[in-house]
N, C-alpha and C positions, 0 to 999 in steps of 0.2 A: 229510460230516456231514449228517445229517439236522435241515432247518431247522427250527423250532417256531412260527413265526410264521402269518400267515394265508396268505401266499404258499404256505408248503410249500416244497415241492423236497429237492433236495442240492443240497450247494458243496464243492467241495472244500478240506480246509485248510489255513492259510497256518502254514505251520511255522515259519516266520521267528522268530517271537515266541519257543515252544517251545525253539527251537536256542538262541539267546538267552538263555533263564534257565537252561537246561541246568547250565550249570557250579554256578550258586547252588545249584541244588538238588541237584548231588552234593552241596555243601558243608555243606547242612543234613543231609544223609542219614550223611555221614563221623562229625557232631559227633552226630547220635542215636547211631549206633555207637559212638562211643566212651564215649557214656555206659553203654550194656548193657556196654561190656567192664569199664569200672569197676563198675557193680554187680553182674558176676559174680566181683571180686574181683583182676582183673587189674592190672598198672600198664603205664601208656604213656605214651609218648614221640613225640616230632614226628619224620615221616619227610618229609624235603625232596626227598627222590628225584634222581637224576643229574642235573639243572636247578637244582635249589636251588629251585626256585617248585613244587613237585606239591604242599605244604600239606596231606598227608594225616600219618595219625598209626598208630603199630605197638606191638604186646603187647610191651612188654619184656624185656630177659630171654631172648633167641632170639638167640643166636649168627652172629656172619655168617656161619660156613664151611654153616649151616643156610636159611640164607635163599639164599645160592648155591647148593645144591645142590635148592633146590627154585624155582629161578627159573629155569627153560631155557627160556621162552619170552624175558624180557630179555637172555637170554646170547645167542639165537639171533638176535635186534635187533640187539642190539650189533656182533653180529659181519659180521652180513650190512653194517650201518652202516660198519664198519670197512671193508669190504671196496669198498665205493663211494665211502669217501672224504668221507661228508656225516653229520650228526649234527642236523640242526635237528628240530625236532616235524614239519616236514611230512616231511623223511626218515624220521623211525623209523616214521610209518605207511606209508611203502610197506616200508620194509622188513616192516614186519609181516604187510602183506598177501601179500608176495611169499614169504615164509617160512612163513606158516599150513597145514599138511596137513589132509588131511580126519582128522575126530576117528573113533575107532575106539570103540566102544561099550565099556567094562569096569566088572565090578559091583564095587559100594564096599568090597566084602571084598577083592577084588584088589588096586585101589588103593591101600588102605588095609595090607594088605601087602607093597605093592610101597613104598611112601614108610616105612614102619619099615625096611625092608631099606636104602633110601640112607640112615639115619640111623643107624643097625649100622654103615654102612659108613667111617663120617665120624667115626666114635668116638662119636656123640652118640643112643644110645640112646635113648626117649622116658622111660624114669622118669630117665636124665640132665638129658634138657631139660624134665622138667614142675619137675624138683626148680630147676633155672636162674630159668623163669619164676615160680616163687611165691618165692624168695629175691629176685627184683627187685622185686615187687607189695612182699611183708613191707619192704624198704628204704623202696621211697616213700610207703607208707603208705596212707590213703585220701583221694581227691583232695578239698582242702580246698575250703569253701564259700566263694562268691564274694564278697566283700565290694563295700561302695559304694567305697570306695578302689579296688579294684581294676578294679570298672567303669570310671573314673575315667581308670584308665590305662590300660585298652586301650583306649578311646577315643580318646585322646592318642598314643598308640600309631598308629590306626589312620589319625589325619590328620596326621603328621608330616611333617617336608620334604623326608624320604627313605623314604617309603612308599609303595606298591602306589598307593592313590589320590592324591597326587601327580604323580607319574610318570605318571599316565592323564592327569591333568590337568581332564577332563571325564567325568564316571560317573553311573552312577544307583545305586540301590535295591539293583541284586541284584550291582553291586560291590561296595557296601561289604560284602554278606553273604559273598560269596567273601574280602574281605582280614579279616572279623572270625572267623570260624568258628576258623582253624586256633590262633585266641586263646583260645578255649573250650572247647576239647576235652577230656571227661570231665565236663565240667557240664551242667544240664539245658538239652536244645537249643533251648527255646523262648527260652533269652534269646539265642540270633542274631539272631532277628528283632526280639526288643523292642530291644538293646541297637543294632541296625543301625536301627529308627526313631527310638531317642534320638538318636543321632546323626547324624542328617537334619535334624534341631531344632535339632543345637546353632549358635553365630553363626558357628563357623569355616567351617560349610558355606550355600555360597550358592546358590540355585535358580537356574537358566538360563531365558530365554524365547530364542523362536526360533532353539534349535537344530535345523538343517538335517539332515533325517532320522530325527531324535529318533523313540522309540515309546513312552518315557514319558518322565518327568518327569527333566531333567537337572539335573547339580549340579558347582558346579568348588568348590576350598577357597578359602580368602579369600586365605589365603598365598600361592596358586600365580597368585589374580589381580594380588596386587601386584606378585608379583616380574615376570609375565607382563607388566605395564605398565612398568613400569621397564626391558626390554626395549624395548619398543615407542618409550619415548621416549628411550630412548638411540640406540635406532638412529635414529629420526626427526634427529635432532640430527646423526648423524655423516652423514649422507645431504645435510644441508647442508651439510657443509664442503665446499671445495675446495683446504686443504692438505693432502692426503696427498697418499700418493707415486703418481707417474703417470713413465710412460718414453712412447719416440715409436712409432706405426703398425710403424716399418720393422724396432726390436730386436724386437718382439709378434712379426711376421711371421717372422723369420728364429728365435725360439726355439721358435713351432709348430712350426717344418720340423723343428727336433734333436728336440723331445716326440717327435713324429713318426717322426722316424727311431730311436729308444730304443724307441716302442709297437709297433712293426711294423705299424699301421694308421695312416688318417689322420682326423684329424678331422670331426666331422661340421659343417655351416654353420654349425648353431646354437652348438656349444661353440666354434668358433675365433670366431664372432662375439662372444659372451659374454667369452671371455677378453682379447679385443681393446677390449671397453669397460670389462673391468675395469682391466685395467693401464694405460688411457692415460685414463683419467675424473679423474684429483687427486680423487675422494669418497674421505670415510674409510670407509666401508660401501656394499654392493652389493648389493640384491636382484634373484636369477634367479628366473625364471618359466619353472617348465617340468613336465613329464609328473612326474605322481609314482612314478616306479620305479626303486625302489631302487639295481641297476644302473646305469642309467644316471648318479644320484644321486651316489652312491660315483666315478664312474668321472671324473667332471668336476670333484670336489672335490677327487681325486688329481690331476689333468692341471694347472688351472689354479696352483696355485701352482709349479708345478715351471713352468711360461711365467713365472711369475714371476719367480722367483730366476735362471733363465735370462740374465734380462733384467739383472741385475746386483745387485739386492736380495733380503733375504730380510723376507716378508710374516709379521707378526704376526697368527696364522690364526686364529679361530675360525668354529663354526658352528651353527645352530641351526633345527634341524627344525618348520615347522608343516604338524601333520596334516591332512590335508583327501583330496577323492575328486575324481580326475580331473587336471584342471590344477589347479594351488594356487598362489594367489598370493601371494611371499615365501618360497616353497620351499626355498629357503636363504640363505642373511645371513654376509657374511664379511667381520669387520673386520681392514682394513690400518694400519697403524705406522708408522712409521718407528722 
């Protein structure tokens, strides 16, 4: 980028930011389109996509055997995905990549008779499917104006206990516009942003200072601080007992060796050390400190309680994730019973 200051020069730039609102601004771009397809007369409907979270929205009225027969590049995903065994969002983009040919040039008259010909073929001719899609528009009507009630409640909507920003926990600005958008689709797009700064205002959302790595302005819900603290001091509290249940050094020792011999590997220092102060410490709760990856995560939350019950009891388990970059400390929290 060419500077404009007195210095001059280039810099190169920092994408970060960019990568970052990315998704918002598909969001905004999804919710303009859907309003041109409403006022050329169309009706639509939420398209969740094979995740349930893609929040994009489709014409009405188009037949699955139609949408399959003109989706072979997700069939070719899917299948290559099938064929590996994996299904997460970072799988389906290799798979994507690994399945992409190079494109072959053909003109729109081709195409354009080549895609009626799969739809001849499907039984669904195009004066079939135009007649489909304007008996679904004529059903829904024309999408109703927005009312202040209804703002009201997708707002309500949008900071609930089991919502998108919940579940994040800590968000900003172009969160809330990726969880509000797929609420407005067919309305004018500019209320994303007003109705995503309304509710920036409102008192259920609270601003953050010194959040660590922040690039703008953070925000948690009030809800999610209280429950978040009520957490915090229940564990505090069980971290001071010393009646729970605790067994000795020697059963610890001798139920590592059967984990052990059931994993086909052995523990590493750090989990038999871990599991060796959970079960002989009498706390009703335990916080591990350690690497935040996921694997290993998962693989230590499965082992310890199986040393557990080993040992003669069976532990009243939970646990509870705080996010953080690097080590994190309280990584996992897992209260024991009797």
């Amino acid at each position: 980028m060419e500077m404009a200051d007195a210095r001059g020069g280039w810099k190169a730039a920092d994408t970060t930011a960019w990568r970052e609102h990315l998704h918002a601004a598909t969001m905004v771009g999804r919710a303009a389109s859907s309003r041109t397809a409403v006022e050329l007369g169309y009706g639509i409907e939420a398209e969740p996509g094979p995740s349930g979270r893609l929040g994009h929205w489709r014409i009405a009225g188009v037949p699955g055997e139609v949408i399959e027969v003109h989706s072979k590049r997700a069939a070719q995903i899917d299948a290559e995905c099938a064929r590996r065994g994996e299904g997460s969002y970072q799988a389906r983009a290799v798979a994507a990549r690994n399945t992409r040919n190079h494109k072959q040039h053909q003109s729109e008259a081709d195409l354009v008779r080549r895609w009626r010909s799969e739809l001849d073929g499907i039984g669904w001719p195009a004066d079939r499917l135009a007649a489909a899609i304007d008996a679904a528009s004529a059903e829904r009507g024309p999408a109703p104006r927005l009312t202040l009630s209804d703002a009201r409640r997708i707002m309500a909507e949008t900071v609930a206990a089991e919502g998108d920003l919940a579940r994040r926990k800590v968000f900003s600005r172009r969160h809330v516009i990726v969880a509000m958008a797929p609420r407005l689709y067919g309305q004018d797009p500019r209320l994303v942003e007003a109705l995503a700064d309304r509710l920036l205002a409102d008192p259920e959302v609270v601003p953050l200072v010194g959040v660590a790595g922040a690039r703008e302005r953070a925000y948690s819900l009030a809800s999610v601080l209280a429950r978040e603290t009520a957490i915090a001091e229940g564990l505090s509290r069980s971290l001071g007992r010393t009646d729970g249940p605790a067994t000795t050094a020697r059963a610890v020792t001798d139920a590592i060796a059967e984990v052990e011999a059931g994993l086909g590997v052995p523990l590493s220092a750090e989990q038999a050390s871990a599991a060796m102060a959970i079960c002989t410490s009498g706390r009703a709760a335990e916080i591990v400190v350690g690497v935040a990856d996921p694997t290993s995560q998962c693989l230590f939350l499965s082992i310890w309680p199986l040393i557990w019950s080993s040992c003669g009891d069976e532990p009243c388990v939970s646990q509870r994730i705080f996010p953080g970059r690097g080590f994190v400390a309280g990584r996992w929290w897992a209260g024991l019973c009797n």
